[in-house]
The first five atom37 places (N, CA, C, CB, O) and aatype in JSON, in Angstrom:
{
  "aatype": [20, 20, 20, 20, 20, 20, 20, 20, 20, 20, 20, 20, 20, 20, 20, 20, 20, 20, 20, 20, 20, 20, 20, 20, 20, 20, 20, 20, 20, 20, 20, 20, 20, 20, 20, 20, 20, 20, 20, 20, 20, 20, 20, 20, 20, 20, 20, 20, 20, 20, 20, 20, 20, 20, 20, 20, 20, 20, 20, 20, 20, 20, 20, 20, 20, 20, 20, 20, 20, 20, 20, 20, 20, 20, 20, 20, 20, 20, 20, 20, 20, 20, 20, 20, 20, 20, 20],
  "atom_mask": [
    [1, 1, 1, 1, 1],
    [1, 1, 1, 1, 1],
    [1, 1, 1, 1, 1],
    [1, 1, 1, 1, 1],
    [1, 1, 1, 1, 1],
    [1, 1, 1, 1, 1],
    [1, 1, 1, 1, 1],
    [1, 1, 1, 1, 1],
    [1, 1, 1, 1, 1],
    [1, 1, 1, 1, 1],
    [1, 1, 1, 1, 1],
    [1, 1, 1, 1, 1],
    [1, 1, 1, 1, 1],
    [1, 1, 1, 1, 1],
    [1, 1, 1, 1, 1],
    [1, 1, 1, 1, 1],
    [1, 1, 1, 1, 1],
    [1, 1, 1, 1, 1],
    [1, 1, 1, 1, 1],
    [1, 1, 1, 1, 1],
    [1, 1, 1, 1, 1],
    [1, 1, 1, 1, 1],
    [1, 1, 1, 1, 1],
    [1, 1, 1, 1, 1],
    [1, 1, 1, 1, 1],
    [1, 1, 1, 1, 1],
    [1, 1, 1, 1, 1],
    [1, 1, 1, 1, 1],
    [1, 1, 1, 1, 1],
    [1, 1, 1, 1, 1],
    [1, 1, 1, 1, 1],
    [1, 1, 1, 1, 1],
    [1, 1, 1, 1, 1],
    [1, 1, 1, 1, 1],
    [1, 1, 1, 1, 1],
    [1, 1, 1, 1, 1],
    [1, 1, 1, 1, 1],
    [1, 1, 1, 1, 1],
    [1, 1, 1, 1, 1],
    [1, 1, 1, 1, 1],
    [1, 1, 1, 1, 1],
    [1, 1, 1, 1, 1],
    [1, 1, 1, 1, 1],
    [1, 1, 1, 1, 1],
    [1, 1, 1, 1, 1],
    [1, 1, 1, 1, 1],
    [1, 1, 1, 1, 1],
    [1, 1, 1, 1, 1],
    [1, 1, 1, 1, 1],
    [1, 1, 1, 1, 1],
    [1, 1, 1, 1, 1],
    [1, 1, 1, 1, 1],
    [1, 1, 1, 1, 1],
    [1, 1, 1, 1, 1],
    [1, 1, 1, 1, 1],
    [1, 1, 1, 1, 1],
    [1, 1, 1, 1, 1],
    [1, 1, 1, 1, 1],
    [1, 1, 1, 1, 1],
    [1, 1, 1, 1, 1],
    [1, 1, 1, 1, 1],
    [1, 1, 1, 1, 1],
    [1, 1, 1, 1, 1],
    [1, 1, 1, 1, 1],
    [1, 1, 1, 1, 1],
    [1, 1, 1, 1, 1],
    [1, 1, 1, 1, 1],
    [1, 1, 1, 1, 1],
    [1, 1, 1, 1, 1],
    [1, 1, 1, 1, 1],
    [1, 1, 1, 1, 1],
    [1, 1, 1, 1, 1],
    [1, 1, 1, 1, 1],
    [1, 1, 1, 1, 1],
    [1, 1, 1, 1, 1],
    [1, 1, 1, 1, 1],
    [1, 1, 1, 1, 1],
    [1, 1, 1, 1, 1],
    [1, 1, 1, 1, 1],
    [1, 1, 1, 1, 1],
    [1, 1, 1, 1, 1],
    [1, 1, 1, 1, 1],
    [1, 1, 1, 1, 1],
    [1, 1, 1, 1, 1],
    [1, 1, 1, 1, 1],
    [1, 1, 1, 1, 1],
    [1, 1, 1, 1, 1]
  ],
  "atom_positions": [
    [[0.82, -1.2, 0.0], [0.0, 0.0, 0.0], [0.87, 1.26, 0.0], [-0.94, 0.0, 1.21], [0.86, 2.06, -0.93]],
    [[1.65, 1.39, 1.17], [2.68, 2.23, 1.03], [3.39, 2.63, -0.55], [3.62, 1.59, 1.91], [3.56, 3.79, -0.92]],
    [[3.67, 1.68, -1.16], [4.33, 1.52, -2.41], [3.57, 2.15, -3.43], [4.56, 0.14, -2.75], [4.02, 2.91, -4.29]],
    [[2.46, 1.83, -3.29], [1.09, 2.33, -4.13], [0.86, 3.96, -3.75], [-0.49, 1.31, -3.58], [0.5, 4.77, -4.6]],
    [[1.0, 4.15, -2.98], [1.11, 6.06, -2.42], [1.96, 6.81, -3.01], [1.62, 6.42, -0.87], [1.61, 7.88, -3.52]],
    [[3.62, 6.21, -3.05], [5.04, 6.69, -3.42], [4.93, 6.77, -5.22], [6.4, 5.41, -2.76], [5.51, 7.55, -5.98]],
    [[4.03, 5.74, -5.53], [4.25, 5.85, -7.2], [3.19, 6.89, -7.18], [3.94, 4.33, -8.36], [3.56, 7.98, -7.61]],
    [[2.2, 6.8, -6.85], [1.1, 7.83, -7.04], [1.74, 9.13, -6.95], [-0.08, 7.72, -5.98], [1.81, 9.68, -8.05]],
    [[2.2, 9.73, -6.08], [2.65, 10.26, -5.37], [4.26, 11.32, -6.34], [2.78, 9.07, -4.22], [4.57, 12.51, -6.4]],
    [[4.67, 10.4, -6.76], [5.89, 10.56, -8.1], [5.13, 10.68, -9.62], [7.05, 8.91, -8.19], [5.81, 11.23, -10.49]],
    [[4.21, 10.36, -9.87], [3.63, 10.21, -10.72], [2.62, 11.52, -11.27], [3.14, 9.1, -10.36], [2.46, 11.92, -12.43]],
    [[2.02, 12.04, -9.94], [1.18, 13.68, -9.87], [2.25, 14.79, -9.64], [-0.06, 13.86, -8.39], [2.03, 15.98, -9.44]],
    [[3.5, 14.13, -9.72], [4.37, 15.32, -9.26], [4.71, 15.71, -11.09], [6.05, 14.77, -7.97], [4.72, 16.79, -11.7]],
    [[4.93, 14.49, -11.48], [5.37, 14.29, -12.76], [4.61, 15.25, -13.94], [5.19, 12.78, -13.01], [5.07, 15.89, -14.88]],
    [[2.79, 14.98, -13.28], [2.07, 15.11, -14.32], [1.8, 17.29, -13.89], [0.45, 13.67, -14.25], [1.35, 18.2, -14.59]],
    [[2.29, 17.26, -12.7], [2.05, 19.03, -12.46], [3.32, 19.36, -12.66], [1.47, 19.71, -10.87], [3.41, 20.57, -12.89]],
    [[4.62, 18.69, -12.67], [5.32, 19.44, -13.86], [5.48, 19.58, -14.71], [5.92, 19.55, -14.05], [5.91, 20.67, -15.09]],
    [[5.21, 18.43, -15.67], [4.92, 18.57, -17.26], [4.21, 19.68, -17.27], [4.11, 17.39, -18.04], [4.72, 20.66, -17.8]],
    [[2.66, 19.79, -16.58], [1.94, 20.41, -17.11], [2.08, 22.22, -17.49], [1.04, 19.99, -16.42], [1.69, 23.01, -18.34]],
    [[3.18, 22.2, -15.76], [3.77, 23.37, -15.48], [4.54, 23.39, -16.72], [4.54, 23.47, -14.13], [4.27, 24.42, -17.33]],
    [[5.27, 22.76, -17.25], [5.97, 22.93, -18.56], [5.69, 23.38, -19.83], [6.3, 22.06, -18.83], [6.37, 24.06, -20.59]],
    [[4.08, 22.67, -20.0], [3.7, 23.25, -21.14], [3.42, 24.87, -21.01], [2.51, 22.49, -21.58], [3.4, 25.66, -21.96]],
    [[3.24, 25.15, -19.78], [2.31, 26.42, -20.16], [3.35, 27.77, -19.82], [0.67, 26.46, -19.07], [3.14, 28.97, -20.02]],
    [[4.51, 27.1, -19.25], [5.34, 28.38, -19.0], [6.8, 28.25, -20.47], [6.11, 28.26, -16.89], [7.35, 29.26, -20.93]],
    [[7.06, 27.15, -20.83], [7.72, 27.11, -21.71], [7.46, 27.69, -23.2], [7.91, 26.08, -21.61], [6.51, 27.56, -23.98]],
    [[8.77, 28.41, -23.28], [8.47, 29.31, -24.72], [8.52, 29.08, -25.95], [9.09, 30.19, -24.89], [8.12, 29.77, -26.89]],
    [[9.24, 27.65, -25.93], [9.61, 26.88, -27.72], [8.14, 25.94, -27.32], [11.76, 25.49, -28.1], [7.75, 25.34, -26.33]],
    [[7.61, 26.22, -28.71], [6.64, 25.5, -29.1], [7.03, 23.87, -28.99], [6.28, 26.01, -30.46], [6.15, 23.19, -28.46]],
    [[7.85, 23.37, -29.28], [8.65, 22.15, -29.73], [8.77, 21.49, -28.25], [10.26, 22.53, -30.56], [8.28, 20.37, -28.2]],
    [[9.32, 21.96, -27.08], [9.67, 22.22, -26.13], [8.16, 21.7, -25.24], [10.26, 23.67, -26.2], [8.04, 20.91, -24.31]],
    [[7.45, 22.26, -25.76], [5.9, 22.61, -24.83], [5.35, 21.46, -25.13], [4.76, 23.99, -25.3], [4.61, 20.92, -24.31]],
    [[5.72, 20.68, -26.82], [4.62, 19.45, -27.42], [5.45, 18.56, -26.64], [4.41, 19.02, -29.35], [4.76, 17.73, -26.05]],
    [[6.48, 18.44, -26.46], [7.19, 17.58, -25.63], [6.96, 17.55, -24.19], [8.43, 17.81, -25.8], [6.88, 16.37, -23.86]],
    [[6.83, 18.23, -23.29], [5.9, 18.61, -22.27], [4.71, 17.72, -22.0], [5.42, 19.87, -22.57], [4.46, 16.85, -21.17]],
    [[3.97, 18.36, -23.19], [2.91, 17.39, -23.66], [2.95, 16.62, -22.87], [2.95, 16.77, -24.86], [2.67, 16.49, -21.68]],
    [[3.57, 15.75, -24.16], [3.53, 14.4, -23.79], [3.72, 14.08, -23.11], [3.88, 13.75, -24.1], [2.95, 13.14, -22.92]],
    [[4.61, 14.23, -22.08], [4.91, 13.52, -20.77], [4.17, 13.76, -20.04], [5.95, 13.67, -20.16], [4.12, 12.99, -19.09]],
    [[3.18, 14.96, -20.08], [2.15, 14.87, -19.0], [0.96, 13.92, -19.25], [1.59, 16.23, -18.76], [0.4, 13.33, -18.33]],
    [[0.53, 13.78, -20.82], [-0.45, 12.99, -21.02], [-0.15, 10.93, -20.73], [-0.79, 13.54, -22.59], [-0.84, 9.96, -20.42]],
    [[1.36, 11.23, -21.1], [1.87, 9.52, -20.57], [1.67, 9.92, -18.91], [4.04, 8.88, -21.1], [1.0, 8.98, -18.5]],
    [[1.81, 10.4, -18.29], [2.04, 10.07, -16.92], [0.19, 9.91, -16.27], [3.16, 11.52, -16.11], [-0.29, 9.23, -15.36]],
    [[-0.66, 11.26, -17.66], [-1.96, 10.9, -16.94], [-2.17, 9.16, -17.31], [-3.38, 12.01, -17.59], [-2.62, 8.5, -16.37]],
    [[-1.97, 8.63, -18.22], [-2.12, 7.21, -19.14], [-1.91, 5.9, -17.82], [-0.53, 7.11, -20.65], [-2.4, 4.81, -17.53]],
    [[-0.77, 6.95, -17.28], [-0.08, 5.88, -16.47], [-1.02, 5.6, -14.67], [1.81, 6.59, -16.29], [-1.05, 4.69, -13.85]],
    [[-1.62, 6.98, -14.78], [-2.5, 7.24, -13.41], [-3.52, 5.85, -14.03], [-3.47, 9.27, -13.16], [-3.42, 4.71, -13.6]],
    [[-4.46, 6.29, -15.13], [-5.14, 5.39, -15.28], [-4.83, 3.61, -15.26], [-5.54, 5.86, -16.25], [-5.7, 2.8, -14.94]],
    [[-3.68, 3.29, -15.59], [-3.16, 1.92, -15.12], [-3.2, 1.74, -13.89], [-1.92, 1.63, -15.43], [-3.72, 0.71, -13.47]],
    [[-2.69, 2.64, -13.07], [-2.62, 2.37, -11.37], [-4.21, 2.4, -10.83], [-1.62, 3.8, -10.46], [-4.44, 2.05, -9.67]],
    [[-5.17, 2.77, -11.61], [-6.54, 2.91, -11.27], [-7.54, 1.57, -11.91], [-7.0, 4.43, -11.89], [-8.76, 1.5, -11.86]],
    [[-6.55, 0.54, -12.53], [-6.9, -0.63, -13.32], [-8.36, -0.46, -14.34], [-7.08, -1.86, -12.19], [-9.24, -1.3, -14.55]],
    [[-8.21, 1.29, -14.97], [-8.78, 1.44, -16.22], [-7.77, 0.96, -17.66], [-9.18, 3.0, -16.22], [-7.02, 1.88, -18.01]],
    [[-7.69, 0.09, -18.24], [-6.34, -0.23, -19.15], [-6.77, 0.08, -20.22], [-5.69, -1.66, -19.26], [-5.89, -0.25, -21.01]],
    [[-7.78, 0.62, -20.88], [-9.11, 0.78, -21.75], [-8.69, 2.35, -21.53], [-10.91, 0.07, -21.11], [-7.93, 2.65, -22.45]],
    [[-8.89, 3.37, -20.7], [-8.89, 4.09, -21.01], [-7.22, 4.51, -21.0], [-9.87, 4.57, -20.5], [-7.09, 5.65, -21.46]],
    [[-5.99, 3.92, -20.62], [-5.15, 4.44, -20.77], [-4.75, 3.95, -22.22], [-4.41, 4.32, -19.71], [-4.12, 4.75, -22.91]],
    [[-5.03, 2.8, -22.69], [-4.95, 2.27, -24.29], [-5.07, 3.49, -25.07], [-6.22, 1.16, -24.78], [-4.19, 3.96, -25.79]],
    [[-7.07, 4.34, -24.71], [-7.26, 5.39, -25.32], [-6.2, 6.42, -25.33], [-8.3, 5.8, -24.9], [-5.41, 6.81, -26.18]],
    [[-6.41, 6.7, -24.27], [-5.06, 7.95, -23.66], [-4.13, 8.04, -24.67], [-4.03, 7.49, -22.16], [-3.96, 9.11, -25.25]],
    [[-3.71, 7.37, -24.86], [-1.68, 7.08, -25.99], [-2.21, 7.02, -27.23], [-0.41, 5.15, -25.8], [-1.59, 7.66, -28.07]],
    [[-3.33, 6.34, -27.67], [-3.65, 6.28, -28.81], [-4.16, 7.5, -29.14], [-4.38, 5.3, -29.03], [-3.35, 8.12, -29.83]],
    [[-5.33, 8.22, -28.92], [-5.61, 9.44, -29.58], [-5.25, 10.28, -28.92], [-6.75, 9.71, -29.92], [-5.08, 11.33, -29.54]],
    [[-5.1, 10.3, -28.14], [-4.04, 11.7, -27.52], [-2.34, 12.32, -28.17], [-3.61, 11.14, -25.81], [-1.77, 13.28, -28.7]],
    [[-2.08, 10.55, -27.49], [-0.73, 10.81, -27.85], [-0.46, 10.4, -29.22], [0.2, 10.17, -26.95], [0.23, 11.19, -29.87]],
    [[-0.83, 9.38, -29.8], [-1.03, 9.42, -30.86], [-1.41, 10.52, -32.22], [-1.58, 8.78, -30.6], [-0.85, 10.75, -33.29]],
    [[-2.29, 10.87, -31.75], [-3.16, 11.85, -32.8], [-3.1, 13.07, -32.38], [-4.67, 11.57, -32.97], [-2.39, 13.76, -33.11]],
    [[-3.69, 13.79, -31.24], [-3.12, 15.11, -30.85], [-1.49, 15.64, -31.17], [-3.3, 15.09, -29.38], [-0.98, 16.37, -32.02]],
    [[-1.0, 14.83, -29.97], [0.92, 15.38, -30.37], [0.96, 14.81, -31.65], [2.53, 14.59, -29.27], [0.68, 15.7, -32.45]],
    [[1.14, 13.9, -32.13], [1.45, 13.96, -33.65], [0.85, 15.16, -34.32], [0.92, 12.69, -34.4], [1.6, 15.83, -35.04]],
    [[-0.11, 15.45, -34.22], [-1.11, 16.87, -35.08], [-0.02, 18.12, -34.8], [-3.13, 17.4, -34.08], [0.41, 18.65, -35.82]],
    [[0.28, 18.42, -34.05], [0.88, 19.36, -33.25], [2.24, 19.3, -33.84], [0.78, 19.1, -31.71], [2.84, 20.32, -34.18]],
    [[2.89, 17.76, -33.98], [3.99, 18.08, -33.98], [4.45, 18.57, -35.54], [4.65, 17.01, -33.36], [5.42, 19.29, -35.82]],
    [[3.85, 18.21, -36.12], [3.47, 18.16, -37.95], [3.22, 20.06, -38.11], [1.36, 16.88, -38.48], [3.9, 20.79, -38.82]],
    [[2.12, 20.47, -37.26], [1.8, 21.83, -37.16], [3.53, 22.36, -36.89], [0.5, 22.16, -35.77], [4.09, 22.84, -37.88]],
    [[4.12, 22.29, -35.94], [5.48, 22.85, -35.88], [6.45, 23.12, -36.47], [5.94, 22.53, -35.43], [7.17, 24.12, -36.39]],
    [[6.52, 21.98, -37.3], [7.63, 21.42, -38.65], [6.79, 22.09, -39.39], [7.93, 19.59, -39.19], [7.4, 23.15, -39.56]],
    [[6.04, 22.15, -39.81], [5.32, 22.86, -41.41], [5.28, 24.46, -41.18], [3.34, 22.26, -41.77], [5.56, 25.07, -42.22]],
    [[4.94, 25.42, -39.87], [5.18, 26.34, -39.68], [6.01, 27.23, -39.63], [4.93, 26.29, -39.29], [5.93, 28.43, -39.89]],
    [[7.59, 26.03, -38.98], [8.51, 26.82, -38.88], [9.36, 27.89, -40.19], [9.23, 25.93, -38.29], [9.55, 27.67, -41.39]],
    [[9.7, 28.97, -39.41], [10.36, 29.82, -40.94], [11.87, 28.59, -41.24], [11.15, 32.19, -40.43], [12.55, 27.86, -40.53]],
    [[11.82, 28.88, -42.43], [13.19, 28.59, -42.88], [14.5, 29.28, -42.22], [13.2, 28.93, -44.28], [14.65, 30.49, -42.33]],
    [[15.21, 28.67, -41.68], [16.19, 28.95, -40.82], [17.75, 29.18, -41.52], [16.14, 27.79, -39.83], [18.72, 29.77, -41.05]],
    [[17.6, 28.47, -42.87], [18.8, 28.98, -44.06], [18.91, 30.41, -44.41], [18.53, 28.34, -45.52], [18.14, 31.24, -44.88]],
    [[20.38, 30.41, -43.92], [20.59, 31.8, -44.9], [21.11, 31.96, -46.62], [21.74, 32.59, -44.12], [22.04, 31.21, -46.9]],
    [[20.68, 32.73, -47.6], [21.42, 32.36, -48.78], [22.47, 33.74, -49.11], [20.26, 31.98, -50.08], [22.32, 34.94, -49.34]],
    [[23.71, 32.7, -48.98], [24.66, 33.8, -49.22], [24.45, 34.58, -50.75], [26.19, 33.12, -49.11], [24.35, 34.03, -51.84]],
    [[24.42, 35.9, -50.47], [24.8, 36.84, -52.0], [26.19, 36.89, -53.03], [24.77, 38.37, -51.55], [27.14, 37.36, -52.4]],
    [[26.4, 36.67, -53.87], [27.21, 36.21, -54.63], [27.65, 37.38, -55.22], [26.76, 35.22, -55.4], [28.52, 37.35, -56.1]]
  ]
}
């Protein structure tokens, strides 16, 4: 039981700093990565709560489909970062 407190316990610390991460961090890139680790750690609450159904969901369209959406949005947005030398 004890044991079951300490992961819990490491686990909400995990998911209020990610979360703290996304929202104070300034690289977009940075923040989707954030993300994710907060949405795996919620994935992971739901295992310790023996929902396995909804943490399946969790990774799959979340992490799956959200951060992937996002991360695609980043890469396609970013400016071109080449300079072209003048000749």
């Amino acid at each position: 039981m004890v044991l079951e407190t300490l992961a819990f316990g490491l686990f909400a610390l995990v998911t209020v700093g990610a979360s703290l991460g996304v929202v104070l961090v300034r690289d977009v890139w940075h923040s989707a990565l954030f993300l994710g680790l907060a949405l795996s750690s919620v994935a992971i609450h739901y295992v310790m709560l023996s929902a396995e159904f909804l943490a399946v969901i969790q990774i799959l369209v979340y992490i799956g489909g959200v951060l992937v959406l996002i991360t695609f949005g980043v890469m396609l947005t970013r400016p071109d970062e080449t300079v072209e030398v003048q000749a």
